[in-house]
N, C-alpha and C positions, 0 to 999 in steps of 0.2 A: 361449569365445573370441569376441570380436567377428568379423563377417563381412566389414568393411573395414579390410583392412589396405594399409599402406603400406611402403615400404623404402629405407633409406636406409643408405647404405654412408659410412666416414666413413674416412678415411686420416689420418695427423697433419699432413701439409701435403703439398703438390703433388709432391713427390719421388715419392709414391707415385699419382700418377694412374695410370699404365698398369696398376699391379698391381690397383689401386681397379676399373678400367675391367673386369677381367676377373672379379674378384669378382661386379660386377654383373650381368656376362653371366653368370654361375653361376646368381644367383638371381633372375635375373626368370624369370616362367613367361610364357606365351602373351600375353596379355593386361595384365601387370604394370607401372605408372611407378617404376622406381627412381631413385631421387633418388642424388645423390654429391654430397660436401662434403669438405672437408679441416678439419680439427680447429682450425687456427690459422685460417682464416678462415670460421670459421661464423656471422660475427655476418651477414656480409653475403649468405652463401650463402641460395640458394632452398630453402627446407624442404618436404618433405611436405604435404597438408592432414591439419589437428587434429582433424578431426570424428571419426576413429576411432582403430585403434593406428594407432603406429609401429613394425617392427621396426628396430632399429637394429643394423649390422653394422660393428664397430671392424676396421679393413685394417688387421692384421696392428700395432695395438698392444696392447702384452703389458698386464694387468688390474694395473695399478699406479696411482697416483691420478689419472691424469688419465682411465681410463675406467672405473672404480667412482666415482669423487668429482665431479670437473672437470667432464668432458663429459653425465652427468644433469642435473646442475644448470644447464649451459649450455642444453640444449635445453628443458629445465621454462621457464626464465629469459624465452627468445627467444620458447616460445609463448605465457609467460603476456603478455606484452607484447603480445599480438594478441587476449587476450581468449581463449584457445583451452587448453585440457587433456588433452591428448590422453593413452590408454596407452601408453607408453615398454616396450618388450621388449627386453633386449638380448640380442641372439644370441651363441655364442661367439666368441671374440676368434679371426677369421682368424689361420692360422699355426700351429692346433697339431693342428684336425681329423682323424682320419685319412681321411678320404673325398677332401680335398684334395690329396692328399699321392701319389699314386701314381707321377706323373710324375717327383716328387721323390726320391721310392726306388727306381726306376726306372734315375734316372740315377746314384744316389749309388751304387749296385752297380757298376755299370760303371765307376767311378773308384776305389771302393775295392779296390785288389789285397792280393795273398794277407800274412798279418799286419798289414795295415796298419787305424791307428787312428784313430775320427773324433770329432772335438775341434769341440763348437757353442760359441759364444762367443755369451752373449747381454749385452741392458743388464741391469744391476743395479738395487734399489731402493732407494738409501740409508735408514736409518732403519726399512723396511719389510719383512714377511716379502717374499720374492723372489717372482715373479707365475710362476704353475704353466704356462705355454706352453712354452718349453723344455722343461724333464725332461718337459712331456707329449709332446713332440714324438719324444720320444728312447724314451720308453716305448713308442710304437705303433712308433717304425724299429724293434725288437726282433723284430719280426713279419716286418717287409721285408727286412732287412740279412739275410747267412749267416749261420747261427748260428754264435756264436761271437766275432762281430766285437765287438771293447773300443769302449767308448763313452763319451765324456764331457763334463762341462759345467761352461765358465768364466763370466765375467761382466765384464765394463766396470766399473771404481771397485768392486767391493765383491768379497768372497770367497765361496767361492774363484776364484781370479786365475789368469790364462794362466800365471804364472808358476811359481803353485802346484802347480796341474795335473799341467803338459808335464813335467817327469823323471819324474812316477807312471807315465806310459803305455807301455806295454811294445811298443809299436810301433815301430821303428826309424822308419818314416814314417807321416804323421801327417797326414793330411783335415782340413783346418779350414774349417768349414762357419760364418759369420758369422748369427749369427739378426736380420740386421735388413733393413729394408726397400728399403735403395738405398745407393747411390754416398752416403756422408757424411763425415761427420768422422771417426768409427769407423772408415771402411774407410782416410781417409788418413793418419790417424797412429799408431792403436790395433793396429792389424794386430800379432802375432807376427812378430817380424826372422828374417832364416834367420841373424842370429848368436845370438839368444836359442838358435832351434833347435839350433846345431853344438854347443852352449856345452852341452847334455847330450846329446849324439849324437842328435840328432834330423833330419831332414828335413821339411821341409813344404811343404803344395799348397795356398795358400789361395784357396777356391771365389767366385764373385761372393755378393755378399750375398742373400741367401736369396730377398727378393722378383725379384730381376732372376735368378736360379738357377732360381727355379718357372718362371718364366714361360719360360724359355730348354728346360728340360727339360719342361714341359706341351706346349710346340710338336713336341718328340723326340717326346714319349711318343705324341702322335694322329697324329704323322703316319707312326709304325710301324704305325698300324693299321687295315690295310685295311677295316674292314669299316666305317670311321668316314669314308670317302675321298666328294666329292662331296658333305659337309655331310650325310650320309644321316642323322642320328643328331638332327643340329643341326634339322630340319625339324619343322616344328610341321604338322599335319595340317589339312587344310579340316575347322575347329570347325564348319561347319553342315552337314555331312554325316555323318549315324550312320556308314554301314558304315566312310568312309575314318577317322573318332576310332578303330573296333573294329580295326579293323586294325595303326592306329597301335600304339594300345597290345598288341597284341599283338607286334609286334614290337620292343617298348621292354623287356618283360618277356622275350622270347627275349635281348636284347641283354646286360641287366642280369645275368639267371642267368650269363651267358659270363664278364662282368667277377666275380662274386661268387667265381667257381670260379678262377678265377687269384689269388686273396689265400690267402697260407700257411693263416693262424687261421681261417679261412671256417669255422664248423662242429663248432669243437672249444670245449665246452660249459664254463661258466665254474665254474670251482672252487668247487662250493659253491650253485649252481644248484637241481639237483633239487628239492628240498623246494619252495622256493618255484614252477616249473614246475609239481610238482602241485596244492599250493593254490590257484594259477590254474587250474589246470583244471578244478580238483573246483568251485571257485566258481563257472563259467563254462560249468559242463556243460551243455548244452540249450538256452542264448540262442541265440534268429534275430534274425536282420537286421528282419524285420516289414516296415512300414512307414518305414523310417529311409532315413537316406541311407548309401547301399553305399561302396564303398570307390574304385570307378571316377568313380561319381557326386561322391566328394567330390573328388578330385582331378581333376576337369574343373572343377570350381566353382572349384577354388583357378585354376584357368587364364582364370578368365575367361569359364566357358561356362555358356550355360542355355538356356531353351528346349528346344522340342521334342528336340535332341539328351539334352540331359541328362536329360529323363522317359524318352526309350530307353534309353539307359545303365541303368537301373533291372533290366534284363532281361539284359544282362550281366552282372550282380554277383552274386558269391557271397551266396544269403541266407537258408541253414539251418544251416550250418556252420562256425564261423569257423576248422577247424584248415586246411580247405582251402585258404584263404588264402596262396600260397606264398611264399617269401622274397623273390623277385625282384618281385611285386607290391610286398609292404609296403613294399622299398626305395625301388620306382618312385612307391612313391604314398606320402610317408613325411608329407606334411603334410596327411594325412587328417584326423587326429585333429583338426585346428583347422575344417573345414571341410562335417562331419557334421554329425548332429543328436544328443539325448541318444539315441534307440534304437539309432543309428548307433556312438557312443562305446561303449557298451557291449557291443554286436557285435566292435568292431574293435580295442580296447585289449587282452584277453589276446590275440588273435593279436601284437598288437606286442610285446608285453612277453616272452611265450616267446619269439621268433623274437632279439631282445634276447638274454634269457638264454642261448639255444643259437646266441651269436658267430657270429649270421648276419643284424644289423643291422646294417651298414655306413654306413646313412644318419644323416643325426642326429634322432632321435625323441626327446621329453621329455611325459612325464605329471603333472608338476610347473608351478606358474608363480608368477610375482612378485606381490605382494599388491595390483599394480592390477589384475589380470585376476584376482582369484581369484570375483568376482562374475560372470563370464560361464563360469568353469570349475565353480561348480556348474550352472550348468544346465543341463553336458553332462553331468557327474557325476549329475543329479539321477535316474534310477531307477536305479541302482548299489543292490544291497542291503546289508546288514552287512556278509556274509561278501566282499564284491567289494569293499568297500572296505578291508577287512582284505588282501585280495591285492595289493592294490596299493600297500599301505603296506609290506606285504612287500616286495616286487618295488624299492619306494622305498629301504628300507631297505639291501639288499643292492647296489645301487646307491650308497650314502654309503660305503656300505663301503669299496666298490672306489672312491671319489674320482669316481665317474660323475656324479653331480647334488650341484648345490652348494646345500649343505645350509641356509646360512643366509639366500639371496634366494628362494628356489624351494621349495614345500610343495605338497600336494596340496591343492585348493583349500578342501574342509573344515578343515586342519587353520590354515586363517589364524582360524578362528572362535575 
């Protein structure tokens, strides 16, 4: 992976600034320029500079053609026009994450009462398989919702149709959660009538559209919790001070274990796991750390930090052992793996990869990349032996399985040869 990256958050027009606005305060670290742009005017929007990647974050549009097709090609377009080639990375399409999502489940329990059914309505893709944000959104509330709660998904112009739906659902009343990003056309004419509803005994509570919903219940969700009160959480530490980074991050991993232990599935090992956990391990038996960069070390670098702080951090870092490694680190520090070195990568990838398997990854972590970075991913990959690379083609594999990495932009960087 290249070591200058950039970030830019892309919403489909202005409607979505504010939710845009909070994405990027999501993902800037310490030190980070995120860029924002809106989809319908990127020609004239300010970009990144080209000299290294892009990560590129689509706010909360679903992977239909305008951001597999449309929007690459726009941004290739606008740089090549400058002379400039940058690596393009597209993150996942805000909206269906589970990491983001807690405020949102959060609140959607406290509305959903006893029998009652919740009905997402997304956009449809004429013509085109339907874009997996929805049903994934709906997959991971299975985990938040009580068990038990009926769930289900319409679409705008194509089927299945609210229409279709709303008699199947065995809920006298009926959640209807709108999967789009704001106040639009959707919400002022498309909406479910409460006469559609009477018309099969139905009742309905239609929720604001999902990006003004997040944003409404992320404000609930932090300000129930205390220990988040006074920006305590939000506070980046004096980067030129060792002891006050050590402390920091000591109390980011105390924080993180809290939050990890309040998720239901925290813990409960994926169907089918084992095997590949041990083939990681038996491959993995006996790597140190060496010389490489640690796991603290790399996640200061993604912040923006070096010097003499970051050669001390060297002496914080796990680096004989990688099981030691505990969950609430790898979370806190989940964009390591971009930000090590190869003795590093190879130190820190089966801790990620079990901690993954044993559904105690929360964060979003990927060991795959698109085939313009697959030139900087061998040369993290590069002292990886046979048997490590076979683990992680394992570990890949069982991942395609489960619908986890998308199998036909994203390869393990030897496998683009």
């Amino acid at each position: 992976m290249p070591r200058k990256i950039y970030k830019l958050c892309v919403s489909y027009d202005e409607a979505g600034a504010r939710l845009r606005q909070k994405v990027a305060e999501n993902v800037k670290g310490a030190s980070d320029f995120v860029w924002q742009a809106s989809f319908r005017d990127l020609e004239s929007a300010e970009l990144p500079p080209g000299e290294g990647a892009v990560w590129v974050y689509p706010v909360f549009m679903q992977s239909g053609r305008t951001v597999t097709e449309t929007l690459p090609e726009l941004l290739r377009s606008l740089y090549a026009e400058r002379g400039l080639s940058p690596a393009l990375e597209f993150q996942p399409v805000w909206g269906a994450e589970r990491t983001w999502n807690l405020g949102v489940w959060k609140s959607l329990q406290n509305e959903l009462e006893q029998d009652a059914s919740l009905l997402v309505v997304a956009h449809g893709v004429t013509g085109r398989e339907l874009p997996p944000e929805p049903s994934d959104f709906l997959e991971h509330s299975k985990v938040w919702l009580p068990k038990g709660t009926e769930m289900a998904l319409a679409y705008f112009g194509v089927s299945p149709s609210v229409e279709e739906v709303l008699p199947s659902l065995k809920g006298k009343k009926v959640l209807v959660l709108p999967f789009l990003i704001g106040e639009g056309k959707h919400m002022r004419e498309d909406m479910p009538s409460p006469e559609l509803a009477a018309r099969f005994g139905k009742e309905l509570k239609i929720l604001p559209p999902f990006g003004t919903f997040y944003l409404q219940a992320e404000h609930a969700y932090r300000s129930a919790e205390p220990e988040r009160d006074a920006g305590k959480k939000s506070d980046w530490p004096d980067m030129t001070n060792l002891e006050d980074v050590r402390a920091w991050y000591l109390q980011q991993f105390e924080e993180t274990q809290k939050e990890l232990e309040r998720i239901p599935g925290y813990g409960a090992m994926r169907e089918g796991a084992a095997p590949v956990i041990e083939q990681i391990t038996k491959a993995f038996a006996g790597v140190e750390l060496g010389n490489g960069i640690g796991l603290l070390q790399a996640d200061y670098r993604d912040m923006g930090g070096f010097g003499e702080v970051f050669r001390g951090l060297a002496d914080s870092d796990e680096r004989h052992d990688w099981t030691k490694l505990t969950d609430a680190m790898l979370n806190h520090c989940y964009t390591a793996l971009c930000f090590t070195d190869p003795e590093g990568y190879r130190f820190l990838v089966p801790a990620f990869m079990c901690c993954d398997l044993r559904c105690r990854m929360w964060s979003c972590m990927e060991v795959t990349c698109p085939e313009d970075f697959a030139e900087w991913g061998l040369e993290d990959t590069a002292l990886l032996s046979a048997d490590q690379r076979r683990a992680m083609e394992a570990y890949v594999d069982f991942c395609h399985s489960h619908r986890e990495e998308d199998g036909e932009n994203r390869k393990l960087p030897w496998q683009w040869n």
